[in-house]
C-alpha positions in Angstrom: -59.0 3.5 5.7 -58.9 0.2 4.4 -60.1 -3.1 5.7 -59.3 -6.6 5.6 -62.1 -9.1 5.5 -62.5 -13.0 5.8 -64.7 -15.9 6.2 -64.7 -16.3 9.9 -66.8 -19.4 9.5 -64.2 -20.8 7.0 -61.4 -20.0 9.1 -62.7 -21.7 12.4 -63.6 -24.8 10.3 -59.9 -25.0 9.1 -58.6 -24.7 12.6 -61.2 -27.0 13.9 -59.8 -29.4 11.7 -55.9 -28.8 12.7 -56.9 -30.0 16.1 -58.3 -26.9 18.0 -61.4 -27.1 20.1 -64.8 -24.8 19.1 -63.8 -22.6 22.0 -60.3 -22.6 21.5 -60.9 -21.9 17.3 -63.4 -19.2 18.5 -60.9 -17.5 20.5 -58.5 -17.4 17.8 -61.0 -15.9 15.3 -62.6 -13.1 18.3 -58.8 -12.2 18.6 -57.6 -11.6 15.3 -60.6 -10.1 14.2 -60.6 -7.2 17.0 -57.1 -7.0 16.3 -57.8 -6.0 12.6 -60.0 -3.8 13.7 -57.0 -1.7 15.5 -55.0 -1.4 12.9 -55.0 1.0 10.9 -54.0 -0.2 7.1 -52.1 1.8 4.2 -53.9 2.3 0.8 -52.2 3.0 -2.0 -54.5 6.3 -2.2 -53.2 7.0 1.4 -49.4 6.7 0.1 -49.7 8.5 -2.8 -51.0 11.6 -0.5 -48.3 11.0 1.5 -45.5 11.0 -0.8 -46.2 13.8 -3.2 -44.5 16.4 -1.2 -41.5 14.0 -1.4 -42.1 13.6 -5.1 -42.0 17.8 -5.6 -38.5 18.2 -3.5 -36.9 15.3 -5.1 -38.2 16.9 -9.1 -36.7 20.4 -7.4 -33.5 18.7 -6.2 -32.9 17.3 -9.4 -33.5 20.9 -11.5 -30.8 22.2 -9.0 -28.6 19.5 -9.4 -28.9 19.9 -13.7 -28.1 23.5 -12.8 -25.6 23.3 -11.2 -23.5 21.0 -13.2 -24.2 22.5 -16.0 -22.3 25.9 -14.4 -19.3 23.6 -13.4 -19.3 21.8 -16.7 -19.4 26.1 -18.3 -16.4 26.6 -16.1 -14.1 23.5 -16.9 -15.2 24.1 -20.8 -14.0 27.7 -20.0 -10.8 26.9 -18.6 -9.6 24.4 -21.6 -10.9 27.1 -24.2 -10.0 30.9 -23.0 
């Protein structure tokens, strides 16, 4: 799983100089931090994994697809040239 990091200490200075108290900037930062630490983020790795099986159906639609227009395209030729 992948994380995402930051300066904590950069990030309470910034709000600290927007107006917000230590405790209040503090807060912010404890909050955000554990929720980052719940969530669960999407690598590209983790898509790839995820979507191959999509990838092989979507190559097999495709052969059947080319198959089967090339029978109707047989058939029409067929009918125009007995």
């Amino acid at each position: 799983m992948a994380s995402l990091t930051f300066d904590t200490h950069q990030f309470v200075r910034k709000l600290r100089e927007r107006g917000f108290t230590e405790q209040q900037a503090e807060a912010l930062v404890e909050a955000l931090a554990d929720a980052q630490h719940e969530a669960e983020l999407v690598t590209k790795k983790d898509l790839q994994i995820e979507l191959a099986p999509v990838r092989a159906d979507i190559n097999l639609i495709k052969w059947m697809l080319g198959v089967l227009l090339a029978g109707v395209a047989a058939l029409v030729l067929k009918s125009f040239f007995p």
